[in-house]
PDB file of N, CA, C and O in Angstrom:
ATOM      1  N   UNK A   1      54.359 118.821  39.215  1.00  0.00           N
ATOM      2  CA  UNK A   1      53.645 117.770  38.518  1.00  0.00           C
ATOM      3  C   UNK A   1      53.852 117.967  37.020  1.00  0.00           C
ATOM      4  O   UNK A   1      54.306 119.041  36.625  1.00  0.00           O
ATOM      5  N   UNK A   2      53.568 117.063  36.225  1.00  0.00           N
ATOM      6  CA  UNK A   2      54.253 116.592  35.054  1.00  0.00           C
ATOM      7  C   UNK A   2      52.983 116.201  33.795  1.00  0.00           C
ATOM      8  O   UNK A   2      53.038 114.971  33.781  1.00  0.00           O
ATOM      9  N   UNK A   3      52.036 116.562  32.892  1.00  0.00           N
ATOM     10  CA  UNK A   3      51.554 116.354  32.507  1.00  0.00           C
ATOM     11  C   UNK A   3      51.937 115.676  31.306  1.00  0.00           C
ATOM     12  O   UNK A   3      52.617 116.477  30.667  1.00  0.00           O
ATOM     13  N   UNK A   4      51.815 114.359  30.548  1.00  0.00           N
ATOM     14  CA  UNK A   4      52.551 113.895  29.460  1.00  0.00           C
ATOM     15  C   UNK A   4      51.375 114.115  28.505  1.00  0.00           C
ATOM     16  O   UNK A   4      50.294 113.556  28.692  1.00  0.00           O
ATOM     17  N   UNK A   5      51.708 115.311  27.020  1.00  0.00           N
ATOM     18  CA  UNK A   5      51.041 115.158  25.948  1.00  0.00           C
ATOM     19  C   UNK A   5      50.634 114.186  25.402  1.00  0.00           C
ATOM     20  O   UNK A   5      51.168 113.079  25.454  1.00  0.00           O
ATOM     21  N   UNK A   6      49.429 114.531  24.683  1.00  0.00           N
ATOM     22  CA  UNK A   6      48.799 112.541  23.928  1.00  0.00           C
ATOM     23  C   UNK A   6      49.839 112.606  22.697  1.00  0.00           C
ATOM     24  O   UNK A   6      49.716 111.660  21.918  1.00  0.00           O
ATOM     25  N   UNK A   7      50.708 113.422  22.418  1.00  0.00           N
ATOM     26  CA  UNK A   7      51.490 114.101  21.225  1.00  0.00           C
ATOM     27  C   UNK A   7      52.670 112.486  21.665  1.00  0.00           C
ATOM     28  O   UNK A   7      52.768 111.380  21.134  1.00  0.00           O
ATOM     29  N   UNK A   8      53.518 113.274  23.119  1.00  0.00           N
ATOM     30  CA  UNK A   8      54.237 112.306  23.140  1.00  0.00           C
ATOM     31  C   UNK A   8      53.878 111.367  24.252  1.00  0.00           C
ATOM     32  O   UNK A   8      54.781 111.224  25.076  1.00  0.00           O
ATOM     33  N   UNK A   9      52.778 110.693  24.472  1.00  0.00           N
ATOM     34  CA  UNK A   9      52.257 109.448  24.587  1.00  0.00           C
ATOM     35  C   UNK A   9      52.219 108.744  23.309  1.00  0.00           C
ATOM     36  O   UNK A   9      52.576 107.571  23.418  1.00  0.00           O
ATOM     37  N   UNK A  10      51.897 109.105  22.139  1.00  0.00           N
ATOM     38  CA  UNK A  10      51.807 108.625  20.564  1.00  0.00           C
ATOM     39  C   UNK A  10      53.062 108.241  20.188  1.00  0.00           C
ATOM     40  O   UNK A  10      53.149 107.199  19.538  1.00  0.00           O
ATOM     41  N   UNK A  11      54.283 108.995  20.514  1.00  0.00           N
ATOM     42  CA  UNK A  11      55.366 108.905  20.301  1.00  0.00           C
ATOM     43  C   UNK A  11      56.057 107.798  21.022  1.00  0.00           C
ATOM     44  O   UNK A  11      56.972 107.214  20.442  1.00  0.00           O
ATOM     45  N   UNK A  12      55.766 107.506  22.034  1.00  0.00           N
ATOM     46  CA  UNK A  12      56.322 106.724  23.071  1.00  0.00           C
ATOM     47  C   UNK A  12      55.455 104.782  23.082  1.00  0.00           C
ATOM     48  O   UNK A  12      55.855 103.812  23.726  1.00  0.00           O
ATOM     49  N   UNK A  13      54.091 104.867  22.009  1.00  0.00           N
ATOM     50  CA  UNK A  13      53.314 103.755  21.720  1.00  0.00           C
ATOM     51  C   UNK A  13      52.819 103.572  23.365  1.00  0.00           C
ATOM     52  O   UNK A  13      53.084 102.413  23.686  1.00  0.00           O
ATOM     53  N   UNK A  14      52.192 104.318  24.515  1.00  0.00           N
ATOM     54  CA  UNK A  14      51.544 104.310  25.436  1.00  0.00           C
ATOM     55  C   UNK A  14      50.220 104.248  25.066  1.00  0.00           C
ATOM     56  O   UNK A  14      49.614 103.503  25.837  1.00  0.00           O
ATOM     57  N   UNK A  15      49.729 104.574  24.472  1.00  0.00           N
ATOM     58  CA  UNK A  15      48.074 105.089  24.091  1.00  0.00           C
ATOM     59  C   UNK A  15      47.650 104.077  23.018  1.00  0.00           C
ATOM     60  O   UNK A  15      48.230 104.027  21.934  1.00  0.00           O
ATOM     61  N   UNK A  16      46.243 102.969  23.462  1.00  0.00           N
ATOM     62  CA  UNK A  16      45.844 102.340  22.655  1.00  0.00           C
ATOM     63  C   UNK A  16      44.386 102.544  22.128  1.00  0.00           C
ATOM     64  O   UNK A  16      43.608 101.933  21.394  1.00  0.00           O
ATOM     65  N   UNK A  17      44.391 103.456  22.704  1.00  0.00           N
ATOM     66  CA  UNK A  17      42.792 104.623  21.850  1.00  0.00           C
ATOM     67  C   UNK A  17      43.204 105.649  21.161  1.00  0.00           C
ATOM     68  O   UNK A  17      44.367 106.011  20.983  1.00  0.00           O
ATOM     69  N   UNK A  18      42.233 106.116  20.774  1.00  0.00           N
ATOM     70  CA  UNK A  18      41.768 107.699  19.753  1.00  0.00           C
ATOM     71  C   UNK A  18      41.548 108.690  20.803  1.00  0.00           C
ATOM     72  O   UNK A  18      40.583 108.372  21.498  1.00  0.00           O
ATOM     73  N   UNK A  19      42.051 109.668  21.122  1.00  0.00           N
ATOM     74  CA  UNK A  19      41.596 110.952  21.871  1.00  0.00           C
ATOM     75  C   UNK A  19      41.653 111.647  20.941  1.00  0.00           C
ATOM     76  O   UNK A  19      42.349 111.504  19.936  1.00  0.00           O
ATOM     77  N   UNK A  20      40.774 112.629  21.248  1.00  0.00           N
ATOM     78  CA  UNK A  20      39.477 113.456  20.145  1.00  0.00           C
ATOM     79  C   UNK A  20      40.216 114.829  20.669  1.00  0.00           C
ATOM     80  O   UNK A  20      40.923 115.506  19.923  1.00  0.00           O
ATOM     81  N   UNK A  21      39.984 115.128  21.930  1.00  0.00           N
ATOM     82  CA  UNK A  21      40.396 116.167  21.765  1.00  0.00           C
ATOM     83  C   UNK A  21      40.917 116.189  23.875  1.00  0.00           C
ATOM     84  O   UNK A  21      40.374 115.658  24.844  1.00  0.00           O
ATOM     85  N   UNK A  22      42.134 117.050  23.744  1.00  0.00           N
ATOM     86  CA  UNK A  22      42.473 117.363  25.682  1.00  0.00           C
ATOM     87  C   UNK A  22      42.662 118.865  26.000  1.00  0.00           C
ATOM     88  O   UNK A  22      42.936 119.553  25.017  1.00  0.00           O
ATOM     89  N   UNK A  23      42.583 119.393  26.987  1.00  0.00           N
ATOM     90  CA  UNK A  23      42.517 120.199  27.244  1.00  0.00           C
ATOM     91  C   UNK A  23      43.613 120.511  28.747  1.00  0.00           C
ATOM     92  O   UNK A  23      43.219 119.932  29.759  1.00  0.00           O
ATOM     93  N   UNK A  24      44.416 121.042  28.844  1.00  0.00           N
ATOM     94  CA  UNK A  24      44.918 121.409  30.171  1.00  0.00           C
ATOM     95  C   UNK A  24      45.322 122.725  30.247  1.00  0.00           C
ATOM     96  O   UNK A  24      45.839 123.456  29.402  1.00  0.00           O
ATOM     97  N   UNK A  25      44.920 122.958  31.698  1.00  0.00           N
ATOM     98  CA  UNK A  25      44.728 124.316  31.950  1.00  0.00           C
ATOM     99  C   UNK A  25      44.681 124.593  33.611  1.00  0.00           C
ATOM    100  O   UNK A  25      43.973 123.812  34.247  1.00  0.00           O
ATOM    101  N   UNK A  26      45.336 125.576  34.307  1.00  0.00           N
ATOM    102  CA  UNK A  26      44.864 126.140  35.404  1.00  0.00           C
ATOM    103  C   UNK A  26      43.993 127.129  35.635  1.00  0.00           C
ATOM    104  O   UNK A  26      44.072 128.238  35.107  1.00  0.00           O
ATOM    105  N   UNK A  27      42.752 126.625  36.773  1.00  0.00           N
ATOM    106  CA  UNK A  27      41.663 127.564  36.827  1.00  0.00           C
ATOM    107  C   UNK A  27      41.508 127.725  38.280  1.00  0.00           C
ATOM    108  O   UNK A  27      42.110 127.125  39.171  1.00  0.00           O
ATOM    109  N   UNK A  28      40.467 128.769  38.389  1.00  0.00           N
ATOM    110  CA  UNK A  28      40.560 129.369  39.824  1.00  0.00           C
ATOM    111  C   UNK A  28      39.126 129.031  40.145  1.00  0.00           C
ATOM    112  O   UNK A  28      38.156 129.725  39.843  1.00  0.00           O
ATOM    113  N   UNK A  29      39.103 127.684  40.904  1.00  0.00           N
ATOM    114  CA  UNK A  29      37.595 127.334  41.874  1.00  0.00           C
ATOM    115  C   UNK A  29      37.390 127.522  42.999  1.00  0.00           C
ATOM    116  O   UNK A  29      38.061 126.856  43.788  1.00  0.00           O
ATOM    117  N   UNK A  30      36.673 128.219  43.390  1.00  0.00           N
ATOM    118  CA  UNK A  30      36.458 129.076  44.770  1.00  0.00           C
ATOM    119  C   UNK A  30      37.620 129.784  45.661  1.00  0.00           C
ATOM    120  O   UNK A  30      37.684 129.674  46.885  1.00  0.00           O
ATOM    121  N   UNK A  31      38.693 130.660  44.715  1.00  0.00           N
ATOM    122  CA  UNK A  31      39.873 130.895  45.256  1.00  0.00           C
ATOM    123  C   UNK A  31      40.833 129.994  45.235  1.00  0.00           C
ATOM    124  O   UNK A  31      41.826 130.114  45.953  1.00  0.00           O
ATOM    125  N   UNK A  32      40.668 129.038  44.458  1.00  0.00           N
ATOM    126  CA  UNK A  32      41.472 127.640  45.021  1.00  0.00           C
ATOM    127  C   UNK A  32      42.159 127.675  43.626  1.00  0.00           C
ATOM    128  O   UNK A  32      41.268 127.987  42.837  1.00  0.00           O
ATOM    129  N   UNK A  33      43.389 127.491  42.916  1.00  0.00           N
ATOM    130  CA  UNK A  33      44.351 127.696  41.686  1.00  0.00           C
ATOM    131  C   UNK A  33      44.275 125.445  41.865  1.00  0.00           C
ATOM    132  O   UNK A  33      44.656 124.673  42.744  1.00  0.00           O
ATOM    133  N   UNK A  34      43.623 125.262  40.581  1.00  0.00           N
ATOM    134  CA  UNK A  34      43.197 124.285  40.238  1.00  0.00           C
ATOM    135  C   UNK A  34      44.105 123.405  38.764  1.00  0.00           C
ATOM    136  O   UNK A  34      44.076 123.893  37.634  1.00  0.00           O
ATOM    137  N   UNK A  35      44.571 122.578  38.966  1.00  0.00           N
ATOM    138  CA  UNK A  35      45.114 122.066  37.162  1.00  0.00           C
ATOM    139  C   UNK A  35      43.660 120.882  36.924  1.00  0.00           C
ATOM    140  O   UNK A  35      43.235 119.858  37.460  1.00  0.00           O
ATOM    141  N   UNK A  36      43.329 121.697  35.903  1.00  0.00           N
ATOM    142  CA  UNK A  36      42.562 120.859  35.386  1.00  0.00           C
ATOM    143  C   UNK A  36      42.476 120.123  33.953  1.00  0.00           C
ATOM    144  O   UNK A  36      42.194 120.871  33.017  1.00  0.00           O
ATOM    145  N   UNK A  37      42.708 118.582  33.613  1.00  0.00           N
ATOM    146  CA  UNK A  37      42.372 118.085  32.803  1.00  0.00           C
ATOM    147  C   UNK A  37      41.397 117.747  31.825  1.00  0.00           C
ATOM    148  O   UNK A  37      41.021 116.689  32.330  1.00  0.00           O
ATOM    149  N   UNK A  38      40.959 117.826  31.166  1.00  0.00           N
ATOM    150  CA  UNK A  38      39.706 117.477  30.312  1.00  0.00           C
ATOM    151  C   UNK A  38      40.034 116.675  29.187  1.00  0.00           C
ATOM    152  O   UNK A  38      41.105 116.998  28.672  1.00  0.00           O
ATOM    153  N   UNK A  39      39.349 115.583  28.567  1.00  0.00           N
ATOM    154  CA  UNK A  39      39.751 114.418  27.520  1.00  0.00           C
ATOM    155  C   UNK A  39      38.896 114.010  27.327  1.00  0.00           C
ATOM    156  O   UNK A  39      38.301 113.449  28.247  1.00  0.00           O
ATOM    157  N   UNK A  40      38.238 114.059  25.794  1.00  0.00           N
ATOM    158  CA  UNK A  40      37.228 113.404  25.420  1.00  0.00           C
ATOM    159  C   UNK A  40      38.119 112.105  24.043  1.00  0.00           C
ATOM    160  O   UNK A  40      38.807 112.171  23.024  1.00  0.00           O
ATOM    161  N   UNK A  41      37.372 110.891  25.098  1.00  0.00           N
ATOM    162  CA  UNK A  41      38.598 109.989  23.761  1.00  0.00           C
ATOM    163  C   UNK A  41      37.385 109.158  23.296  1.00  0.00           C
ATOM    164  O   UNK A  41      36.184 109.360  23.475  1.00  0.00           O
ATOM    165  N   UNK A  42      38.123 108.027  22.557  1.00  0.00           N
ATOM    166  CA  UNK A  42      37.289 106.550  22.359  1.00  0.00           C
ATOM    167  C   UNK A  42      36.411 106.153  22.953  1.00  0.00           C
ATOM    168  O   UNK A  42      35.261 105.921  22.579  1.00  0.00           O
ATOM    169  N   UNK A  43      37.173 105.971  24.542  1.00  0.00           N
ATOM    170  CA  UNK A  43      36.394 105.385  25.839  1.00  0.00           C
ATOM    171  C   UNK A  43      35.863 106.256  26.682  1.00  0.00           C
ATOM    172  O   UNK A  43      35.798 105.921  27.864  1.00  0.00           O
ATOM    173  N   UNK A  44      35.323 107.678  26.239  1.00  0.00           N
ATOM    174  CA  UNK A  44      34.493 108.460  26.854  1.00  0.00           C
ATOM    175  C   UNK A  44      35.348 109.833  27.287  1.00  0.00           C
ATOM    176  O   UNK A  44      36.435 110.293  26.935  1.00  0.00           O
ATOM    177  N   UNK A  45      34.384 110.227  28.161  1.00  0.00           N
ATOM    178  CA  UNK A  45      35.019 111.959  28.124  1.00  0.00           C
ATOM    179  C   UNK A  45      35.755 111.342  30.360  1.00  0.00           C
ATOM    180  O   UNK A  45      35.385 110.440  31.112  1.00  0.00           O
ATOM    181  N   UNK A  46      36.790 112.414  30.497  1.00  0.00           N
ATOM    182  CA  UNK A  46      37.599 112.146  31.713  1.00  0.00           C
ATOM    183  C   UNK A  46      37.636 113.160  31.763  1.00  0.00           C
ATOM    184  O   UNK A  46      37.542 113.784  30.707  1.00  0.00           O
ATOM    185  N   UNK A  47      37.818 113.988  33.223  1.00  0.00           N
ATOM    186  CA  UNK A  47      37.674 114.971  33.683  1.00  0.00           C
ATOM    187  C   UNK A  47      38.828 114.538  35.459  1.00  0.00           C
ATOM    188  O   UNK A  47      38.568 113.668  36.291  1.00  0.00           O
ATOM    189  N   UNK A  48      40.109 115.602  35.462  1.00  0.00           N
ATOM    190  CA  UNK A  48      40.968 115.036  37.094  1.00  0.00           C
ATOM    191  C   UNK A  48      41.009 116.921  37.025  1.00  0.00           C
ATOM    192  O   UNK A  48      41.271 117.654  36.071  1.00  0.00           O
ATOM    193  N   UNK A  49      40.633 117.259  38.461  1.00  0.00           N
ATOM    194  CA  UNK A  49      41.481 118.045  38.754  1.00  0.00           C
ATOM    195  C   UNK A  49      41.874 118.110  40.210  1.00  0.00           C
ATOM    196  O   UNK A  49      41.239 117.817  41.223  1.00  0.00           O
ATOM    197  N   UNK A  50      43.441 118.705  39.987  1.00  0.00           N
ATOM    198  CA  UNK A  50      44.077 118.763  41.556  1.00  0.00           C
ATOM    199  C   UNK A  50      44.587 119.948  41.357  1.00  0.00           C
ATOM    200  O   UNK A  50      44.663 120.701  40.386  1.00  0.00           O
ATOM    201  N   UNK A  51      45.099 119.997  43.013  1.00  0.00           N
ATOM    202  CA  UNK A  51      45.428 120.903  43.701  1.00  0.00           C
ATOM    203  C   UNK A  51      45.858 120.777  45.146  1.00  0.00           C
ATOM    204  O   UNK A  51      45.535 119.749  45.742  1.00  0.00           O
ATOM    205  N   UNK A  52      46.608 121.790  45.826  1.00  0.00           N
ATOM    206  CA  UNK A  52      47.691 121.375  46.623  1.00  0.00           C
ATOM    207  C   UNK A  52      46.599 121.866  48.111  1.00  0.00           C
ATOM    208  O   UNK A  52      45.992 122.932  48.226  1.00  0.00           O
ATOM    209  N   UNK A  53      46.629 120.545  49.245  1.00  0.00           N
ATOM    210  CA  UNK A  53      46.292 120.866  50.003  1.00  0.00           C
ATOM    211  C   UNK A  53      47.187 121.075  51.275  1.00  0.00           C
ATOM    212  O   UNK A  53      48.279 121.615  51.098  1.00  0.00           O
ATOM    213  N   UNK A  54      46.809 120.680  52.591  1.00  0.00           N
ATOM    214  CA  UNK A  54      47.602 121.136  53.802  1.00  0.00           C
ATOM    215  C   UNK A  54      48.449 119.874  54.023  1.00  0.00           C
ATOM    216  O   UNK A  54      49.344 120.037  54.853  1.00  0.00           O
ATOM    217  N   UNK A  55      48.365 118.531  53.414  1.00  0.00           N
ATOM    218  CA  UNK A  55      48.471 117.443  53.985  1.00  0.00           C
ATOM    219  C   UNK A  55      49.202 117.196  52.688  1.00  0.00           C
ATOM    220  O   UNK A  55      50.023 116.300  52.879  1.00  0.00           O
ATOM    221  N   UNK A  56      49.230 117.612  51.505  1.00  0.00           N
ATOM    222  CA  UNK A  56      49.534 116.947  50.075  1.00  0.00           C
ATOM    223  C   UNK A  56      48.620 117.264  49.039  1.00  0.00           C
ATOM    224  O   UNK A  56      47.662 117.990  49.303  1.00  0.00           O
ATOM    225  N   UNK A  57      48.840 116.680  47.547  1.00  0.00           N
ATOM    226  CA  UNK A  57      47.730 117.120  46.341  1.00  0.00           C
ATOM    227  C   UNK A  57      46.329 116.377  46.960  1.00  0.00           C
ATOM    228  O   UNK A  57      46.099 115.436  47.719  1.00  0.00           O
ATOM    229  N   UNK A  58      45.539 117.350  46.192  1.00  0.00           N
ATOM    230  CA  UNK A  58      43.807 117.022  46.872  1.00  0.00           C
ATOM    231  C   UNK A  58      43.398 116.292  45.312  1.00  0.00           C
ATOM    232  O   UNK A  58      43.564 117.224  44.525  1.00  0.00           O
ATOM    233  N   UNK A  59      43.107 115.505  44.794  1.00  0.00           N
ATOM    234  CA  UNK A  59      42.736 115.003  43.338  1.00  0.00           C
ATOM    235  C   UNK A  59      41.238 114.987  43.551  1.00  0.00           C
ATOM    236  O   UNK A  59      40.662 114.995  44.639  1.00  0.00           O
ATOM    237  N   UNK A  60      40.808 114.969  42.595  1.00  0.00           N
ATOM    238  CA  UNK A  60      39.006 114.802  41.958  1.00  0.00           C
ATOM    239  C   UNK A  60      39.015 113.964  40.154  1.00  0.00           C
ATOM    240  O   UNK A  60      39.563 114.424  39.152  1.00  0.00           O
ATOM    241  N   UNK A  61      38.376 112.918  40.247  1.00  0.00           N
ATOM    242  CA  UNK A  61      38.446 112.640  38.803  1.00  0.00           C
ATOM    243  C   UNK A  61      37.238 112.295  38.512  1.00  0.00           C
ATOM    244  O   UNK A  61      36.452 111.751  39.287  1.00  0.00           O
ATOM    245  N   UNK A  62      37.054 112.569  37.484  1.00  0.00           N
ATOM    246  CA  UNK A  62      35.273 112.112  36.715  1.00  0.00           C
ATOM    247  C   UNK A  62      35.636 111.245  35.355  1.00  0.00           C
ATOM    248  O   UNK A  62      36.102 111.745  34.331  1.00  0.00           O
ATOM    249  N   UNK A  63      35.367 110.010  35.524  1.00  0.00           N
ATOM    250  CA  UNK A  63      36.032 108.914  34.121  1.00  0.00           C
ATOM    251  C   UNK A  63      34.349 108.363  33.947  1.00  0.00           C
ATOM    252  O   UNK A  63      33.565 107.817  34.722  1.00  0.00           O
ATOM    253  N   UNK A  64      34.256 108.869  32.348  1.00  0.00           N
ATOM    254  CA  UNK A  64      32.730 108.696  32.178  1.00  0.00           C
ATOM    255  C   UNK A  64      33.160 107.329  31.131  1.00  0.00           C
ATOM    256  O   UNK A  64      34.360 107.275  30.864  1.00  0.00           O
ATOM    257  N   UNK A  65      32.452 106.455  30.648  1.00  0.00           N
ATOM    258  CA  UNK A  65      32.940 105.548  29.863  1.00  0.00           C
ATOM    259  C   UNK A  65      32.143 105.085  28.882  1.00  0.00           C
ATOM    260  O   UNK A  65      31.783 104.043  29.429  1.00  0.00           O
ATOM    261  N   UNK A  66      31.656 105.087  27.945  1.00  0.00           N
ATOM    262  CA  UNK A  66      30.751 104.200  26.925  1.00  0.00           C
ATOM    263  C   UNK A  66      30.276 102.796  27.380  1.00  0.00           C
ATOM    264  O   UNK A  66      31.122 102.011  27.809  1.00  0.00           O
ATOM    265  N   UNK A  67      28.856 102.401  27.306  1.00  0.00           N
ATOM    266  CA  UNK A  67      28.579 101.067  27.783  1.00  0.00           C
ATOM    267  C   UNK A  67      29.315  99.923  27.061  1.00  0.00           C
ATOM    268  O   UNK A  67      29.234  98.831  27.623  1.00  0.00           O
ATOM    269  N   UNK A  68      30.087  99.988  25.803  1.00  0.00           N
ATOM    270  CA  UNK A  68      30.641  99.180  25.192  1.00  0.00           C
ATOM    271  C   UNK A  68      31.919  98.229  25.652  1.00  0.00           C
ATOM    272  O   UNK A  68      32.290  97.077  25.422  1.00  0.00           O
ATOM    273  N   UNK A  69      32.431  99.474  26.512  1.00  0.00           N
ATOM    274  CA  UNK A  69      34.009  99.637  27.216  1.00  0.00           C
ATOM    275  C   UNK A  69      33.925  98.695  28.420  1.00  0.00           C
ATOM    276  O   UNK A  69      33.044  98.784  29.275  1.00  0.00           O
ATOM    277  N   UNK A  70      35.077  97.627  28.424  1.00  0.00           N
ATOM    278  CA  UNK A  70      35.228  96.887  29.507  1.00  0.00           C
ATOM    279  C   UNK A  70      36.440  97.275  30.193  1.00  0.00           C
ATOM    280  O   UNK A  70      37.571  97.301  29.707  1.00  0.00           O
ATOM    281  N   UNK A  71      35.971  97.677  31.781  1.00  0.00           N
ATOM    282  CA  UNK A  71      37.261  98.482  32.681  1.00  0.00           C
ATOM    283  C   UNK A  71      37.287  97.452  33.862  1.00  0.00           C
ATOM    284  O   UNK A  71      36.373  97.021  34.566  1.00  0.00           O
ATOM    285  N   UNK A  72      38.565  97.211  33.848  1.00  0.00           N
ATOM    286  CA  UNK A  72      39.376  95.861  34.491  1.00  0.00           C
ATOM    287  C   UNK A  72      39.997  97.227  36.158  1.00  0.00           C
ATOM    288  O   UNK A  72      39.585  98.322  36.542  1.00  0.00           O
ATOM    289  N   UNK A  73      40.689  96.639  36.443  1.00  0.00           N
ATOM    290  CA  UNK A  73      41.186  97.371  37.670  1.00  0.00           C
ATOM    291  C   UNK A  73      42.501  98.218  37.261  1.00  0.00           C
ATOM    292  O   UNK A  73      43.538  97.806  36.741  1.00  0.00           O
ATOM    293  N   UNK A  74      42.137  99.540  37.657  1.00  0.00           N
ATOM    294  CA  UNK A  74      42.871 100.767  37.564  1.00  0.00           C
ATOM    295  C   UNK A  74      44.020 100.842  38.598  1.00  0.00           C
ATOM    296  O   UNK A  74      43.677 100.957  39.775  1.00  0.00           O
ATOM    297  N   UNK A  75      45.087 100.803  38.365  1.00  0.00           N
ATOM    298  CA  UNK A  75      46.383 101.561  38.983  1.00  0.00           C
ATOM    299  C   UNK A  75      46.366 102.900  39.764  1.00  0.00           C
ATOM    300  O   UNK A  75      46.028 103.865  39.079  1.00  0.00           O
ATOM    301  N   UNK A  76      46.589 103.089  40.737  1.00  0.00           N
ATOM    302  CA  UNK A  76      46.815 104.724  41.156  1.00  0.00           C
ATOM    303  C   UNK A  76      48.511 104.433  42.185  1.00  0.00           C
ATOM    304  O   UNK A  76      48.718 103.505  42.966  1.00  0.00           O
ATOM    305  N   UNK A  77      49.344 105.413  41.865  1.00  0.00           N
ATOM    306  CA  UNK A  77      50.233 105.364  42.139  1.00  0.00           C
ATOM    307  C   UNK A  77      50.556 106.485  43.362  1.00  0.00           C
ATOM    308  O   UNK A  77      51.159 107.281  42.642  1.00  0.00           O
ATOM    309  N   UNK A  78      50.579 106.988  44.427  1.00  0.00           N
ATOM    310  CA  UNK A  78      50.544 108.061  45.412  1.00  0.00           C
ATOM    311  C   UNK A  78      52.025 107.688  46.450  1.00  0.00           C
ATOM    312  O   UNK A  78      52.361 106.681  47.072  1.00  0.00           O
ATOM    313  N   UNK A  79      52.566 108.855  46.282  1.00  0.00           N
ATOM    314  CA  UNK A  79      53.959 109.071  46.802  1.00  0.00           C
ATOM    315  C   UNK A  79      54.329 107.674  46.941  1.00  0.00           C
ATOM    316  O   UNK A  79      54.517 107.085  48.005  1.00  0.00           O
ATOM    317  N   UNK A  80      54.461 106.945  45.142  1.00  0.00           N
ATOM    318  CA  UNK A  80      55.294 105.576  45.297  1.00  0.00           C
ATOM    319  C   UNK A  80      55.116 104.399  45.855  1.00  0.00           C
ATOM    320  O   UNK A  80      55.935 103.488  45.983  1.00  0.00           O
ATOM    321  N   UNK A  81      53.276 104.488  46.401  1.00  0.00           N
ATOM    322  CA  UNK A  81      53.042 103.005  46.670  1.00  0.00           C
ATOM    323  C   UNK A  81      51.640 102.786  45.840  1.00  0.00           C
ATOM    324  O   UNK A  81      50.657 103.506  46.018  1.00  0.00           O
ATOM    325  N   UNK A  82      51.683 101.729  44.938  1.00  0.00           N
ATOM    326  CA  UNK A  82      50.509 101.693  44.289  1.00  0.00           C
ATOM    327  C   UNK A  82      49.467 100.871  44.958  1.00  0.00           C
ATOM    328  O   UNK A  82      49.577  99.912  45.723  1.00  0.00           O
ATOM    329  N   UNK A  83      48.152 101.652  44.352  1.00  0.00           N
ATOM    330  CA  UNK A  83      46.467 101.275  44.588  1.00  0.00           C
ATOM    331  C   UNK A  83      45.405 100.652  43.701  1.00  0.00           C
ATOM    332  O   UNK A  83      44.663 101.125  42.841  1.00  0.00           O
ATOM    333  N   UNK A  84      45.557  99.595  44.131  1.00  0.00           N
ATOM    334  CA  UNK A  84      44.224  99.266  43.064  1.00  0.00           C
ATOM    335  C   UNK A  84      42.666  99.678  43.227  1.00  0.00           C
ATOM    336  O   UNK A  84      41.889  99.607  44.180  1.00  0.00           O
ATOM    337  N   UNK A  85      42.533 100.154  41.848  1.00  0.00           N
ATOM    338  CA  UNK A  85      41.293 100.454  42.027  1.00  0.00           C
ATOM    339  C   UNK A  85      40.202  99.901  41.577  1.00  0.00           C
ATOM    340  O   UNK A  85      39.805 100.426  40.537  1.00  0.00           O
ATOM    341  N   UNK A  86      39.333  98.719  42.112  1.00  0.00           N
ATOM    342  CA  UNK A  86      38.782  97.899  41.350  1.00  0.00           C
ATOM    343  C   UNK A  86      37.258  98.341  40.792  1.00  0.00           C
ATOM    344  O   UNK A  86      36.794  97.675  39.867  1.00  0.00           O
ATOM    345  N   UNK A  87      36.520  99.388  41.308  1.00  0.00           N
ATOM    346  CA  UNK A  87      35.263  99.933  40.754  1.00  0.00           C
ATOM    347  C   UNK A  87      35.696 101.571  41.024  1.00  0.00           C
ATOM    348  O   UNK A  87      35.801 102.053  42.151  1.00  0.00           O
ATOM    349  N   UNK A  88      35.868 102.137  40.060  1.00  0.00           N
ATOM    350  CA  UNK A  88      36.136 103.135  39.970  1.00  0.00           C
ATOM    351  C   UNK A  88      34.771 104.117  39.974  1.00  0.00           C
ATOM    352  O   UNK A  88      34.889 105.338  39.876  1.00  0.00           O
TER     353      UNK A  88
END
């Protein structure tokens, strides 16, 4: 898996917010070797972490958002067929 910096997301004109600050890192939750994301931006603080299960990656995401923020339907893309996600 492939994590793209907000460095070169900026570079590439992908990113139409302010992120404050990200964090990535592997951690160890209950024996379990975890990549975990952390992002506190514009539109609130986000939190994904995965990890590899028996079947494929196991994902968890926490997308907190400011009441200001209007969220339309989210994309998820999984081994190449995409998902909409309309209430996240």
């Amino acid at each position: 898996m492939n994590w793209v910096s907000v460095d070169r997301l900026n570079e590439a004109h992908v990113l139409t917010q302010d992120i404050y600050s990200e964090t990535v890192e592997y951690r160890n939750i209950d024996g379990r070797l975890v990549r975990s994301v952390e992002q506190i931006a514009e539109v609130g603080a986000n939190k994904v972490l995965l990890t590899c299960g028996p079947k494929g990656i196991i994902g968890y995401s926490s997308l907190s958002e400011p009441e200001i923020v209007m969220l339309d339907t989210i994309q998820v893309v999984i081994k190449e067929v995409n998902y909409d996600v309309v209430n996240p």
